[in-house]
C-alpha positions in Angstrom: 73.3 107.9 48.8 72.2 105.4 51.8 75.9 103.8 51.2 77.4 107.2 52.1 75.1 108.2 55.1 75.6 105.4 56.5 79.3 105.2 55.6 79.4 109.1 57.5 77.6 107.5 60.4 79.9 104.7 61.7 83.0 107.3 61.0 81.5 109.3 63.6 80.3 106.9 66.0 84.1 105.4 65.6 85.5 108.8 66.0 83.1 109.2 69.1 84.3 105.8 70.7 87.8 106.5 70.1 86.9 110.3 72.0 85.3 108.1 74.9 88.3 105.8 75.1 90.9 108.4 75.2 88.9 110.4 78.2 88.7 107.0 80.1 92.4 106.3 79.8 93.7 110.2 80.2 91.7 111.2 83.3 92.2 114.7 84.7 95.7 115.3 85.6 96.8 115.6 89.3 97.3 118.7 90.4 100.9 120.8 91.0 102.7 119.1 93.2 104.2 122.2 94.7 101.5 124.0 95.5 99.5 120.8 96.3 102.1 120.0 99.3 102.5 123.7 100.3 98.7 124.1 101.1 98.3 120.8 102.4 101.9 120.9 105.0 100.2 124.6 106.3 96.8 123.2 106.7 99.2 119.9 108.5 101.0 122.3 110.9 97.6 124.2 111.7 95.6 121.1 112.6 98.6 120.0 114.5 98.1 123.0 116.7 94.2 122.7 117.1 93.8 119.2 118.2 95.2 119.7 121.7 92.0 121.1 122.2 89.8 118.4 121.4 88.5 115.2 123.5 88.9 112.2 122.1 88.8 108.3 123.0 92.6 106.6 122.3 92.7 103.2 121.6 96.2 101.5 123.0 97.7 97.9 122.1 100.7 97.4 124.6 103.9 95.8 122.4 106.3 93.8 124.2 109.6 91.7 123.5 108.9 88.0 124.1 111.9 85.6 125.2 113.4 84.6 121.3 113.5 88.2 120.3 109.9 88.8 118.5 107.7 91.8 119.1 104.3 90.7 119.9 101.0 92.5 121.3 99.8 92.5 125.0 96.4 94.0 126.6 94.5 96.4 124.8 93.5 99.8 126.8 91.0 102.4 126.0 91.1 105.7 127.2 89.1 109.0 127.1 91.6 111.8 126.7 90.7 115.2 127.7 92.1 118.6 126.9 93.9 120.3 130.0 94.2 124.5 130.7 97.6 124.6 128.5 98.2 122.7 125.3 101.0 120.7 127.0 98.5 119.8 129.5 96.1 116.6 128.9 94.1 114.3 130.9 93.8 110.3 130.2 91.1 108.2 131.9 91.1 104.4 131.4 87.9 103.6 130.1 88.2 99.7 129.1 91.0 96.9 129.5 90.4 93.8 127.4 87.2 95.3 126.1 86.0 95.5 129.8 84.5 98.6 131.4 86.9 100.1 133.8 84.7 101.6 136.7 87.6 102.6 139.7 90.3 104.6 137.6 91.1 108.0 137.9 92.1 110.6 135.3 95.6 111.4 135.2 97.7 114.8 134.1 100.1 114.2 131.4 102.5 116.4 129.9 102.9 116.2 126.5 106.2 117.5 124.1 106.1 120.8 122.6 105.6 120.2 119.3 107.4 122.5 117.1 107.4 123.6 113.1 110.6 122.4 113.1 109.4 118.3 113.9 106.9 119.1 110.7 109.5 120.3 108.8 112.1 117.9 109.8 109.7 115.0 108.7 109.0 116.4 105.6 112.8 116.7 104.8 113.1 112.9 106.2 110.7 111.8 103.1 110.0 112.0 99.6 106.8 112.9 98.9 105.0 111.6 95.3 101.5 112.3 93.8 100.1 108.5 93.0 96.6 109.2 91.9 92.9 110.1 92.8 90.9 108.0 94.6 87.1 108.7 95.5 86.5 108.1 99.3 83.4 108.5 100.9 81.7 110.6 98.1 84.8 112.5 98.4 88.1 113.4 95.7 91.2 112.6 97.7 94.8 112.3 96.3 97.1 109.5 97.2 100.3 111.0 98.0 103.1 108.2 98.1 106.3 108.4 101.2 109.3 107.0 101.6 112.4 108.2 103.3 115.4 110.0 101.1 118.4 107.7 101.4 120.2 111.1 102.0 118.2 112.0 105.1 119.7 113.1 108.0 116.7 114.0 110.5 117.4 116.0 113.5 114.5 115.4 115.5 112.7 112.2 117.2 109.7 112.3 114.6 112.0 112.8 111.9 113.9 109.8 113.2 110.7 107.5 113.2 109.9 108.8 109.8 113.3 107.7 108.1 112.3 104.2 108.5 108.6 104.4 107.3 107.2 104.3 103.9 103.7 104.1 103.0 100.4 106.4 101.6 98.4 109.3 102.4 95.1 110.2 101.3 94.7 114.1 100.9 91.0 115.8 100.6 91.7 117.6 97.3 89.8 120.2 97.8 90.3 120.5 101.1 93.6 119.9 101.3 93.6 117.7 104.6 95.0 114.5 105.7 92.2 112.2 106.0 94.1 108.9 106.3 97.6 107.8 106.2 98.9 104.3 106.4 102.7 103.8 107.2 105.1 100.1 107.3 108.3 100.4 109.4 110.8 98.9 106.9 113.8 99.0 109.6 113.5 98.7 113.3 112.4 101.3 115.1 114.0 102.5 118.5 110.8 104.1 120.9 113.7 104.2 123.7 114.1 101.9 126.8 115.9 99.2 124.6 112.8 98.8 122.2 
């Protein structure tokens, strides 16, 4: 009777492992990737419209040409940029050059280009969009969502343009459904105007 207990037992503590092993190696599936991008592209297009009226501190790295045809980096300018009475409308005031506290500068209006639903939707039809996996960051469930631009593409707008040559990874808050981080690799040149 011992033989058969015990035979009963380490069935079930098998079966139990090979329960355990299957959760680790099946984790929860992603979620739809339809609705997924459609509630995370509206949430895009809204945040896209509320920043303008936000201050915030811009870190800038000037890029430049050197004589045998390289792109290398130049000075490195901070600036405190500062919501003006219209949404095209913004302020920048050089704070630091070279890590160095800029004390005589003065603020200085900028315009800024209408962004449109159409740039956010040109972009979006520039790349294809693909759920990688889950990734915990900063206590928090984010998908990885993997781009890279459809061979097909024929953007119409300047951002769209940009986008064709990038490829790269966003993380999404899942439950969120907000951009948190994206990190992009220019696998053609890029043309930013003025022969660069």
């Amino acid at each position: 009777m011992k033989e058969m207990t015990f035979s009963r037992l380490l069935v079930a503590s098998l079966a139990a492992c090979a329960v355990h092993v299957s959760a680790a190696q099946n984790p929860r599936p992603l979620p739809d990737e339809a609705s997924f991008f459609a509630e995370t592209q509206k949430n895009l297009a809204r945040s896209t419209q509320l920043q303008y009226r936000y201050a915030y501190k811009e870190r800038r790295t000037e890029l430049h040409m050197n004589p045998f045809g390289r792109l290398g980096t130049g000075e490195v300018r901070l600036y405190q940029i500062t919501p003006g009475a219209s949404d095209r409308v913004y302020f920048r005031h050089l704070l630091e050059r070279e890590g160095k506290p800029v004390t005589d500068s003065e603020p200085e209006r900028q315009e800024r280009r209408p962004t449109t639903g159409r740039s956010l939707a040109d972009v979006v039809a520039t790349l294809r969009f693909r759920l990688a996996r889950r990734e915990t960051v900063k206590g928090r469930s984010t998908i990885l969502v993997a781009f890279e631009a459809r061979p097909e593409a024929r953007p119409q707008t300047r951002q769209g343009n940009i986008a064709k040559v990038l490829k790269g990874t966003i993380w999404v808050d899942e439950a969120a459904r907000e951009v948190i981080r994206a990190e992009a690799t220019a696998i053609d040149d890029v043309s930013f105007g003025g022969g660069f």
